[in-house]
C-alpha positions as CSV (number, residue, x, y, z in Angstrom):
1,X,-35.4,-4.6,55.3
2,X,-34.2,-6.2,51.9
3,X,-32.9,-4.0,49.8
4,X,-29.9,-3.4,46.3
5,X,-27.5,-1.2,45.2
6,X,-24.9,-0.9,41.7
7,X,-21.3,-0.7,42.5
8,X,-19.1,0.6,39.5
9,X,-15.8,2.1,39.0
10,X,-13.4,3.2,37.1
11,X,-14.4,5.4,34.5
12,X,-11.9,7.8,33.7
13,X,-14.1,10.2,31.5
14,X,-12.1,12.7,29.6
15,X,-12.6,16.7,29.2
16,X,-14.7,16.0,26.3
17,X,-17.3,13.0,25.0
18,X,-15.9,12.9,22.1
19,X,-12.2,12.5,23.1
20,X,-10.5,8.9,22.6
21,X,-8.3,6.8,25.0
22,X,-6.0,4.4,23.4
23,X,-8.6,4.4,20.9
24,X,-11.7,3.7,23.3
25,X,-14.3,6.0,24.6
26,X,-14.8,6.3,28.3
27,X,-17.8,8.7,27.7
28,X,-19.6,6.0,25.4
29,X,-19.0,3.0,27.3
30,X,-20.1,5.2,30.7
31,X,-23.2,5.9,29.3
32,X,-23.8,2.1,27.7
33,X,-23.4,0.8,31.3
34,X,-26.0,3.5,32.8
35,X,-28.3,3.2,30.6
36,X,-28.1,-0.6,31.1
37,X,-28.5,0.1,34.9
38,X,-31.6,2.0,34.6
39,X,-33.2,-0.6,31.9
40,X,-32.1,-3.8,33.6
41,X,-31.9,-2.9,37.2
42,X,-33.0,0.7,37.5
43,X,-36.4,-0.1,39.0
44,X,-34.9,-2.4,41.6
45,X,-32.1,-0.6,43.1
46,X,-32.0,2.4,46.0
47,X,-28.5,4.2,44.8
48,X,-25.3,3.4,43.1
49,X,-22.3,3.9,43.7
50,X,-19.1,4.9,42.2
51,X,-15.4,3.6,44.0
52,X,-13.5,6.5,41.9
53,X,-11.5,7.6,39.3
54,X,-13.6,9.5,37.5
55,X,-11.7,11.3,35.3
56,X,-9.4,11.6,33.8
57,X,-7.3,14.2,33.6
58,X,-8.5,15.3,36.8
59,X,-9.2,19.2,35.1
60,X,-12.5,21.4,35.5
61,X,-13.1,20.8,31.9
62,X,-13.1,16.8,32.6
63,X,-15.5,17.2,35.9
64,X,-18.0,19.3,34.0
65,X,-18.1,17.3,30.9
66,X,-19.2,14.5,33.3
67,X,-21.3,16.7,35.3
68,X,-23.0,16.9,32.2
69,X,-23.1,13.4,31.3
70,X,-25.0,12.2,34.7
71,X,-27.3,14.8,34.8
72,X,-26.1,16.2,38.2
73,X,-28.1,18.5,39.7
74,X,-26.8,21.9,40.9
75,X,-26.7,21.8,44.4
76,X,-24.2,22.1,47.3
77,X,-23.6,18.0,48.9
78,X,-21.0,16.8,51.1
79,X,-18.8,14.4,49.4
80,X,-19.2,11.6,48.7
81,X,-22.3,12.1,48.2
82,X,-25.4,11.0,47.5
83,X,-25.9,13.4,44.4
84,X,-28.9,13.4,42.6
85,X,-28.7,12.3,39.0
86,X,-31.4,13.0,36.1
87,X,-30.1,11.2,33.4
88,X,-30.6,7.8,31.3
89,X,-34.2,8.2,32.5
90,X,-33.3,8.2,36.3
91,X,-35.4,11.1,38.0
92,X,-33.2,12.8,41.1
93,X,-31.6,9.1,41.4
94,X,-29.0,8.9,44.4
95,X,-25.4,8.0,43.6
96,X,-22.3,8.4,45.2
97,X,-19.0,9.4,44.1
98,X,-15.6,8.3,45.5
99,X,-12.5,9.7,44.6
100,X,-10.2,7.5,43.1
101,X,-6.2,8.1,42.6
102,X,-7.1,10.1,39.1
103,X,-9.2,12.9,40.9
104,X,-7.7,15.6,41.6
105,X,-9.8,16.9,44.8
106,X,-10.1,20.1,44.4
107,X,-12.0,20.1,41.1
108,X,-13.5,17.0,42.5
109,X,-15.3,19.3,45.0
110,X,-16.4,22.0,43.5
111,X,-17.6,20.4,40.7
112,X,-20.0,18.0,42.2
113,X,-20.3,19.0,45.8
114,X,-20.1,22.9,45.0
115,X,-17.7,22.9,47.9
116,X,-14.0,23.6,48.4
117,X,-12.1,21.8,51.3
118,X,-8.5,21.9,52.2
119,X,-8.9,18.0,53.4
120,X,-6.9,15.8,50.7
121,X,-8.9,12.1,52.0
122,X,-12.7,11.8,51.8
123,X,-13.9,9.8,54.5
124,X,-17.3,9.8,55.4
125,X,-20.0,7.3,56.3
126,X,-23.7,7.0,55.4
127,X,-26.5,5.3,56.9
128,X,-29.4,3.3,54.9
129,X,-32.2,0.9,55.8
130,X,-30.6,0.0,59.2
131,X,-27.1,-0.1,57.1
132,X,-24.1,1.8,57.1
133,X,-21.6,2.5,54.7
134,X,-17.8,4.1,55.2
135,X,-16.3,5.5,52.7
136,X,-12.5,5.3,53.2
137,X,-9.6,7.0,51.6
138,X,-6.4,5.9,50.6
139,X,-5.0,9.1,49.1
140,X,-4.4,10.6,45.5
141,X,-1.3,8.5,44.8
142,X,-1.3,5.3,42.4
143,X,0.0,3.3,45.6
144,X,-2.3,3.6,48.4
145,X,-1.2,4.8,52.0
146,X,-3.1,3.9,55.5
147,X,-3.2,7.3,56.7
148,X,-3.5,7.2,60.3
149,X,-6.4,9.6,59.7
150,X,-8.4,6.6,57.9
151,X,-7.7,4.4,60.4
152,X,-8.7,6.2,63.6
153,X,-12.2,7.1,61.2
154,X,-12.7,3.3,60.4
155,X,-12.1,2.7,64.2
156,X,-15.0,5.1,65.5
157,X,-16.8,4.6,62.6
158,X,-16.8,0.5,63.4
159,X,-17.5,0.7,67.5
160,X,-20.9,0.6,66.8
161,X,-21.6,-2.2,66.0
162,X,-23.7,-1.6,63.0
163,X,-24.0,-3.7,59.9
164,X,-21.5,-2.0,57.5
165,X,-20.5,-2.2,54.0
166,X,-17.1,-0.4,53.6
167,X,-16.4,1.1,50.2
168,X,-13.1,2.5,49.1
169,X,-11.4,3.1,45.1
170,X,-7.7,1.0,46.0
171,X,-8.3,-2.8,46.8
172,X,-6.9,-4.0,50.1
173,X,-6.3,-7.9,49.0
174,X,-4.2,-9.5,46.1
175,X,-5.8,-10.2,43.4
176,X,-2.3,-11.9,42.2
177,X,-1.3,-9.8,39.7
178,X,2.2,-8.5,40.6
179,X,2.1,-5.1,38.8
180,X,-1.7,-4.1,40.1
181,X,-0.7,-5.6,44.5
182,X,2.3,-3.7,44.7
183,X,-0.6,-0.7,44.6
184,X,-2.0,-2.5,48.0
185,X,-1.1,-0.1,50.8
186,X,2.1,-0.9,52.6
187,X,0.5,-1.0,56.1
188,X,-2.6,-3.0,55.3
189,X,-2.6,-5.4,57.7
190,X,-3.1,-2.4,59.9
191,X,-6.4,-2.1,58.5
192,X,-7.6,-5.8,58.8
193,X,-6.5,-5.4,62.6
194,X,-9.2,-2.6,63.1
195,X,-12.0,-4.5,61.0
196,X,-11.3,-7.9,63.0
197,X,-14.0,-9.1,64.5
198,X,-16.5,-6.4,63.2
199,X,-19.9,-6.3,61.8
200,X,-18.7,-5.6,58.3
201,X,-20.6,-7.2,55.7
202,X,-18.1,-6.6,52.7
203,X,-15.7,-4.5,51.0
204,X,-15.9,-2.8,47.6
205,X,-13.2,-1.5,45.7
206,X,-12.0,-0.4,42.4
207,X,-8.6,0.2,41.4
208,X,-7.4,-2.5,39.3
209,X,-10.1,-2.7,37.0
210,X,-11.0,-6.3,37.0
211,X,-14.0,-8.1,38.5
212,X,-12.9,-10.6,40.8
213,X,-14.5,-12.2,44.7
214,X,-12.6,-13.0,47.3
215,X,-12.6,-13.5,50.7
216,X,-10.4,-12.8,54.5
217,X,-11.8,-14.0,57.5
218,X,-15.0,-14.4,56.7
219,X,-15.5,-11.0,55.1
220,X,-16.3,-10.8,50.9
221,X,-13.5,-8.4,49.1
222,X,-14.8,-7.6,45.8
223,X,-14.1,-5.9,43.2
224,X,-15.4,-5.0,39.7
225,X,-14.4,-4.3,36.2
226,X,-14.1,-1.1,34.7
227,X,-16.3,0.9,32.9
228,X,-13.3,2.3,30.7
229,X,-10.4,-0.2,29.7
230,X,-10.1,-3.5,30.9
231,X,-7.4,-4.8,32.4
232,X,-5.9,-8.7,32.6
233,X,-5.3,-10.6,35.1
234,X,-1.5,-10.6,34.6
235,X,1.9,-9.8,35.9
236,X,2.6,-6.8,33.8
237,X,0.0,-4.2,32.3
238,X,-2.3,-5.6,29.7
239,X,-5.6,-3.9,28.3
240,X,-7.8,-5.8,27.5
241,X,-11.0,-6.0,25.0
242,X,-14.0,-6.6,27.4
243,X,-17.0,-5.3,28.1
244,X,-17.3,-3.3,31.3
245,X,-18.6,-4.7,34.1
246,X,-21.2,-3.2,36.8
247,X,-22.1,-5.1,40.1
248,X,-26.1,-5.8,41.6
249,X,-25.2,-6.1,45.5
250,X,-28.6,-6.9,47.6
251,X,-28.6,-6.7,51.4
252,X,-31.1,-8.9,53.5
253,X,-30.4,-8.5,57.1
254,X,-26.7,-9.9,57.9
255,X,-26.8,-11.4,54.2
256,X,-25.0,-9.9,51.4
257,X,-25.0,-11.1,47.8
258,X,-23.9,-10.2,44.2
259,X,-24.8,-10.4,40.8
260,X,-22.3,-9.5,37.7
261,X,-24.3,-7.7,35.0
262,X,-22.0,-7.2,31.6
263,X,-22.7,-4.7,29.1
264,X,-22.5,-5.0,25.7
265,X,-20.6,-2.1,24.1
C-alpha cells in the first residue's frame, strides 16, 4: 500500500521565538516550512519526521519553547516518537523526533516524551503500512561513534527481512566536503557490513545541513537541507543564504522516491 512521509532536519530552535542566530530566526523559518507542509503536502502525507537537532541550546527553556511551537500534546510517548502535533492546522498529526548531536537528552525526554531515561542513544524502530523504520543513534558528540549498542540493534532490527527505511541525524556517506565527513563515524564501514545485502530501502540523515542524493550499493543516502542556516557545499564552514529545504518521500512496495519542496522565507 502506497503511501508519503516529510523528512526534515535541523532546526536548532532557540529558548525563545524571538531570539536571533547569526542574525536569522530558527523559530520563523521552522514555522514557514510547516506551514508549507500542511498547505502543500499536508493532505497527502501519513507523518513526518524530524532527523534531530532541535534545539539549540539544548535547555528546558529551548524544548518548551518548541513544545509550544508544534503544538505537542501532553502526553507520555516513547522516543522517538510518533508525537501528536496540533499546529499549522494539523489536527493530532504524527511526527517523530530524533535527537540530533545539539540535544541534550535529558531535556529531550522529558520534554516531549514526559519520560526520563538513563540511556544516552535512542534507538528504536517503528512499523507502518507493511514498513519499518529504525531509528539509529550515533551519540551526542559533533563526530559520530558506531556504538556497538547501534549496531547489534540494527542487526536484530534487520533479520527480518522487512522493507526498512533507516533514519538517523549524522550522515554515514561523504558528501565531499572535508570539514562536514570528518563528522562521518570512524567505524562506518562497520555499519554498511551489517546493512549488506538487506531489505533497506534508504537512508535519511541530517547533520550537515545540505540537501544532497547519493547512492552505496544500491541503497539511496539522502540527506536534506536545514530548516535553520544553510550550509555550502565546501571545504571549510560557510553559511549560506538559502531557503530551507523539506523532503516528500513516497513508498510503493519495494519503490522509494523523492521530491525536494523549497520554502520561501
Amino acid at each position: 500500500m502506497a503511501f508519503s512521509f516529510v523528512h526534515i532536519s535541523d532546526h536548532h530552535l532557540c529558548e525563545s521565538e524571538e531570539t536571533l542566530r547569526r542574525g536569522f530566526s530558527p523559530a520563523y523559518a521552522m514555522r514557514s516550512v510547516m506551514q508549507n507542509i500542511y498547505d502543500q503536502v499536508g493532505s497527502q502525507i501519513d507523518f513526518i519526521v524530524s532527523t534531530g537537532d532541535l534545539v539549540e541550546p539544548a535547555t528546558d527553556d529551548a524544548y518548551l519553547s518548541a513544545h509550544k511551537l508544534l503544538g505537542a500534546r501532553e502526553e507520555p510517548v516513547i522516543a522517538p516518537g510518533p508525537i501528536y502535533i496540533t499546529s499549522f492546522g494539523f489536527n493530532n498529526f504524527r511526527m517523530v523526533l530524533l535527537p540530533g548531536n545539539h540535544d541534550d537528552r535529558q531535556p529531550y525526554y522529558s520534554s516531549f516524551f514526559h519520560q526520563r531515561s538513563n540511556n544516552p542513544l535512542v534507538n528504536s524502530s517503528f512499523m507502518h503500512k507493511r514498513v519499518q523504520f529504525v531509528c539509529l543513534d550515533w551519540g551526542a558528540l559533533t563526530k559520530g561513534v558506531a556504538y556497538p549498542e547501534t549496531l547489534c540493534f540494527l542487526e536484530r532490527t534487520l533479520e527480518s527481512g522487512i522493507p526498512s527505511v533507516l533514519l538517523m541525524h549524522h550522515h554515514v556517506l561523504p558528501i565531499g566536503s572535508a570539514w562536514l565527513d570528518d563528522f562521518i563515524p570512524d567505524e562506518v564501514e562497520k555499519f554498511w557490513g551489517t546493512i549488506q545485502g538487506k531489505n533497506v530501502l534508504a537512508i535519511l540523515s541530517g547533520h550537515v545541513h545540505i540537501t544532497y542524493e547519493l547512492e552505496k550499493n544500491g541503497v539511496p543516502v539522502m540527506g536534506v537541507r536545514s530548516t535553520a542556516f544553510p550550509f555550502l557545499l565546501s571545504d571549510e564552514m560557510v553559511i549560506a543564504l538559502q531557503p530551507p529545504h523539506y523532503r516528500l518521500v513516497t513508498i510503493d512496495g519495494n519503490q522509494l522516491t523523492s521530491k525536494i519542496y523549497e520554502v520561501p522565507l
